[in-house]
C-alpha positions in Angstrom: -32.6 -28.7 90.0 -34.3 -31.3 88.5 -36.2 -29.1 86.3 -32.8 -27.5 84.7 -31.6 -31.1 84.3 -34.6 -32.0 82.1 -34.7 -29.1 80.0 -30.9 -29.7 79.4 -31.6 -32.9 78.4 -34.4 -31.8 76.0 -32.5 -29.6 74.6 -29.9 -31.5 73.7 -32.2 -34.2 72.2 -33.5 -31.1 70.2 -29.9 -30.3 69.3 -29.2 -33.7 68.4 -32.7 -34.3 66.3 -31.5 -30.9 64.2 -28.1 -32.2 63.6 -29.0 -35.3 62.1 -31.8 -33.9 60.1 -28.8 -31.5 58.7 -26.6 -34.1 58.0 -29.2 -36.3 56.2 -30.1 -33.7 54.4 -26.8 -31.8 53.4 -25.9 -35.5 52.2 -29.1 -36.1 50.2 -28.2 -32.3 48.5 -24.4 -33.7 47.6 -25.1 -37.3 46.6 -28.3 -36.9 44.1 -27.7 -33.4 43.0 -24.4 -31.7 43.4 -21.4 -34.6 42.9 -23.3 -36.3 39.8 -23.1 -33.6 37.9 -19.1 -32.2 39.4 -20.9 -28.9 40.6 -19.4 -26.9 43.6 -21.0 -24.7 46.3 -19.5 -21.8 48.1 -17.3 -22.4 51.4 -15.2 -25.5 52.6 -18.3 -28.0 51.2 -17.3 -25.7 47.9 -13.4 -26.5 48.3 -14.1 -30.1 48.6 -16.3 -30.3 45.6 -13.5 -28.5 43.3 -10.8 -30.8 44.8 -12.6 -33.9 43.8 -13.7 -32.6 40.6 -9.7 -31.5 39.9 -8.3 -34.7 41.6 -10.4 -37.5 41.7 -9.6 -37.8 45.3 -12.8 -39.2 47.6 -15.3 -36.2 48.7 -15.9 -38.2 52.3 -12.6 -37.9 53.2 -11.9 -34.8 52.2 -14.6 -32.8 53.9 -13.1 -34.4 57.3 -9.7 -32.9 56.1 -10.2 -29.6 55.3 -12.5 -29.2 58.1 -9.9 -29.8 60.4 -8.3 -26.5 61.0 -11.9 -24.9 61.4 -12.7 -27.2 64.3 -9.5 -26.3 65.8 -10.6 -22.4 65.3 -13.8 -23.1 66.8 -12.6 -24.4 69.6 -10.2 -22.0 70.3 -13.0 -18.8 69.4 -16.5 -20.4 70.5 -15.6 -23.2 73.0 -15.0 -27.0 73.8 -18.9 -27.9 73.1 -18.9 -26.3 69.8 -15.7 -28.0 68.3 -16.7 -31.3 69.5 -20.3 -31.0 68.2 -19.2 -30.2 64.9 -16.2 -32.9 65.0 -19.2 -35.3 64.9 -21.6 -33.5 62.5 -18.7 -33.4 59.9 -18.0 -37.0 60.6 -21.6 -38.0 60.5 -21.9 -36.3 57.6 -18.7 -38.0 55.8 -19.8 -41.6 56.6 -23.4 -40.7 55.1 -21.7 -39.8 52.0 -20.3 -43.5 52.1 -23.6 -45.2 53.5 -26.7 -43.7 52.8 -27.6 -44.8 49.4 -29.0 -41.4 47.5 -29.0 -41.7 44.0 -29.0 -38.9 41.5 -32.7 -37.2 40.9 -32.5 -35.5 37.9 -29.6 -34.3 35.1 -31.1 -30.7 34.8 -28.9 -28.2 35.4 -30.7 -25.3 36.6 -32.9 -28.3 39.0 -29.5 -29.4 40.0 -28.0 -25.7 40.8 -30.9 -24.9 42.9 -32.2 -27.8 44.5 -29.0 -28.7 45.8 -28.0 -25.8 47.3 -31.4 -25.9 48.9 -31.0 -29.5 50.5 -27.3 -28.2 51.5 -28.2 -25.2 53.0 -30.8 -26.6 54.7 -28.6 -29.2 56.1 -25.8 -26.6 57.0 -28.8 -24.2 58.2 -30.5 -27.2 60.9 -26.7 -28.0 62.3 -26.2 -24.3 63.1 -29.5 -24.7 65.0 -28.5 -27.5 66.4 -25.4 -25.7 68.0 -22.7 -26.4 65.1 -21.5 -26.0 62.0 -20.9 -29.1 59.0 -18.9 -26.3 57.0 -15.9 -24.1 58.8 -16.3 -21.3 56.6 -18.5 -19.3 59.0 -15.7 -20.3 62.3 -13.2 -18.6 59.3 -14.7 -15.4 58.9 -15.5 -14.8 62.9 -11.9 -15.2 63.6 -11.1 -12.4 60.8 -13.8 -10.5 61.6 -12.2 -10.0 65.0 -9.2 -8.9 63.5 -10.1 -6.4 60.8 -12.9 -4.1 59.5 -14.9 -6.5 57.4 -18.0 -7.9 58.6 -18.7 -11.6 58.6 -20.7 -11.2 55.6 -18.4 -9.4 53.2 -15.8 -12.1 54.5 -17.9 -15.2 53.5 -18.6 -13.3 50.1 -14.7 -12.5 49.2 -14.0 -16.4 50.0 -16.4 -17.5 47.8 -15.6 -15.1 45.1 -12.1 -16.8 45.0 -13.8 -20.5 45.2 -15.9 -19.4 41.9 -12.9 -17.7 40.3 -10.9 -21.2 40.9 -14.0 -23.2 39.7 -14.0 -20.9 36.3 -10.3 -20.8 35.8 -9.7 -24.6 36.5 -13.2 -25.8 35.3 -15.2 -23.8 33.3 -17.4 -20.5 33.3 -20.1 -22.8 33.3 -19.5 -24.8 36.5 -18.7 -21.3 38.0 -21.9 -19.8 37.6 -24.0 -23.0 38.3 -21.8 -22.6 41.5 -23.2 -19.3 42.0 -26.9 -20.2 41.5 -26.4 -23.1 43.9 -24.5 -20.9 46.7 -27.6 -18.6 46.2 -29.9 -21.4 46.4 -27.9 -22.5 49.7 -27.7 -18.9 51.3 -31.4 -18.1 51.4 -32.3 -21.3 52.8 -29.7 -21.3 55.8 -31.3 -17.7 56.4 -34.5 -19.0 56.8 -34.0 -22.1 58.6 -31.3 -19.5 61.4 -33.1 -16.6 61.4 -36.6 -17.8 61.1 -39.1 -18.1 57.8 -41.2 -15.2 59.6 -39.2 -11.9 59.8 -39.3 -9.9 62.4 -38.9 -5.9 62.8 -37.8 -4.1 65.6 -39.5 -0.3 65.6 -38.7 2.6 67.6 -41.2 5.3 67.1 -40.9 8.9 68.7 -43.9 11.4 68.2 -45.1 14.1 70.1 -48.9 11.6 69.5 -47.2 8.8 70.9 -50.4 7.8 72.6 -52.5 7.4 70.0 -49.9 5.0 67.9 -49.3 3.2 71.0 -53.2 2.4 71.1 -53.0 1.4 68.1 -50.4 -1.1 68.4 -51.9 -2.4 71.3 -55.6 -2.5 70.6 -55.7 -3.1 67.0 -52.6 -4.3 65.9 -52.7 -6.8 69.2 -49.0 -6.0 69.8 -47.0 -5.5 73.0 -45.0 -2.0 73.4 -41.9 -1.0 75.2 -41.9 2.7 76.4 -38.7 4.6 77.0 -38.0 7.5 78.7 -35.8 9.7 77.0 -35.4 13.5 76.7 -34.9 15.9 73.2 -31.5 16.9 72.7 -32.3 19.1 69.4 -33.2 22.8 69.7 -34.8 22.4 73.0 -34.7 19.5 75.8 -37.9 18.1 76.7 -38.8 15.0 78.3 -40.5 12.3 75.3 -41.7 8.9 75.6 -40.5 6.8 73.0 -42.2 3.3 71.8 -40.5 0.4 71.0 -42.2 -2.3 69.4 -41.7 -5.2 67.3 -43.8 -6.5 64.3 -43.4 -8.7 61.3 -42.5 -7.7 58.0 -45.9 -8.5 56.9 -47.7 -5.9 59.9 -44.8 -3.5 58.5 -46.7 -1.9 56.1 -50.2 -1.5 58.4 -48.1 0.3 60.9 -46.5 2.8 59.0 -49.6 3.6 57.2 -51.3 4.2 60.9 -48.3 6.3 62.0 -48.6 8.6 58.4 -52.3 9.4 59.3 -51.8 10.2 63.3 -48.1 11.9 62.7 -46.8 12.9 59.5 -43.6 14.0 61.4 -42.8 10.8 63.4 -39.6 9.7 63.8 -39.3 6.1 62.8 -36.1 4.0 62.8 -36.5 -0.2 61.9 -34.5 -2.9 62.7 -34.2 -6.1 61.2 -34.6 -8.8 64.2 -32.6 -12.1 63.7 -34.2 -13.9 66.1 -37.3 -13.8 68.6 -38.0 -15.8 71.4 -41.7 -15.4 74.1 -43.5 -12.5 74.0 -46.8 -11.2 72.5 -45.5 -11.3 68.8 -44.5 -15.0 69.1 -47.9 -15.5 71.6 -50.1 -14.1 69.0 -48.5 -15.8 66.0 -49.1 -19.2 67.4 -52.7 -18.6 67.9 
């Protein structure tokens, strides 16, 4: 009991170390590149950007505002804990804009466009490890998501497409595509930071030499292996063990080369693994 109650706690100083890391840095991203110059970013950080840069009105308070109803949606869709995380993160984050003293870096565009989408995402990316959100856009597209045939992706990209439109119509084409670069910029980095900066692949392998590749995996490639039992269902039914293994993108290559020379015919299906967590690929990575 008293072990569960100190890896809570840990982890929600972990949590709590990653949020304010976020928040930091989402603010250093806004305050010395982003609002100096009027550019916008993609999703509610994006809205409040235009609506200063059309109204004058005070970015702090407006990332609170519009905020709002996405709290309300995460708390209704992911839980109590969520909402009131990311009540605080968006309020820490709105008194940093007031507080921390950043100062703009540089007045080149393109530096501008990139690096702060790269401080932003990161700072968005660290609070969604952290167990929140500092921009609802993501809490907006899971609730549609639910409700329609468009993934969570395609949803995020429509929104932004209409912030962008808005940004060129009511701006200029310039501050639209600068947008662009700096959404970009932003989207990589939150996929690193979530899904990790070392990719992982999931690969299911069924061969009639499925010893030999497992060897391989195991003895050279230093890999652990899954096997399935599973039976033929084409032409004829036969019982066939099938391997299931996962590698990094980097290993990708070294594998598939190995399964070429042993078994031409192999079937091979990948998957693209967003997260990883113990065994021997994370064991022999750290070593």
């Amino acid at each position: 009991m008293e072990s569960k109650r100190r890896k809570k706690i840990k982890q929600h100083l972990k949590d709590f170390v990653l949020v304010i890391f976020g928040v930091v840095s989402a603010c250093f991203g806004l305050k010395s590149f982003l609002m100096p110059s009027h550019f916008i970013d993609g999703g509610v950080t994006g809205i409040s950007l235009l609506t200063t840069s059309l109204t004058g009105w005070n970015l702090s308070y407006l990332i609170v505002i519009i905020n709002i109803p996405f709290i309300i949606l995460g708390y209704r869709q992911i839980g109590k804990g969520f909402a009131i995380k990311t009540a605080i993160a968006i309020t820490a984050l709105s008194l940093s804009l007031v507080f921390l003293p950043f100062t703009p870096i540089t007045h080149e565009k393109i530096l501008i466009a990139f690096f702060g989408g790269f401080f932003l995402g990161g700072g968005i990316g660290l609070a969604m490890r952290g167990g929140c959100v500092i921009d609802g856009t993501e809490v907006l597209a899971l609730y549609i998501s639910r409700k329609s045939r468009l993934s969570v992706g395609n949803i995020i990209l429509i929104l932004n497409i209409i912030i962008f439109a808005f940004a060129a119509y009511f701006i200029n084409i310039d501050t639209a595509l600068y947008a662009i670069l700096t959404y970009l910029s932003a989207t990589n980095v939150i996929d690193y930071i979530v899904n990790g900066i070392e990719a992982y692949t999931g690969v299911t392998i069924i061969s009639d030499k499925n010893e030999e590749i497992k060897n391989f995996i195991i003895t050279d490639m230093k890999r652990g292996v899954t096997i399935y039992k599973g039976e033929g269902g084409y032409l004829e039914k036969k019982d066939i063990d099938i391997i299931y293994t996962v590698v990094t993108k980097l290993e990708m290559s070294k594998l598939q080369t190995e399964i070429q020379n042993v078994d031409p015919d192999a079937f091979v299906v990948q998957q693209q693994i967003a997260d990883l967590k113990g065994g021997v690929v994370k064991r022999h990575a750290l070593h």
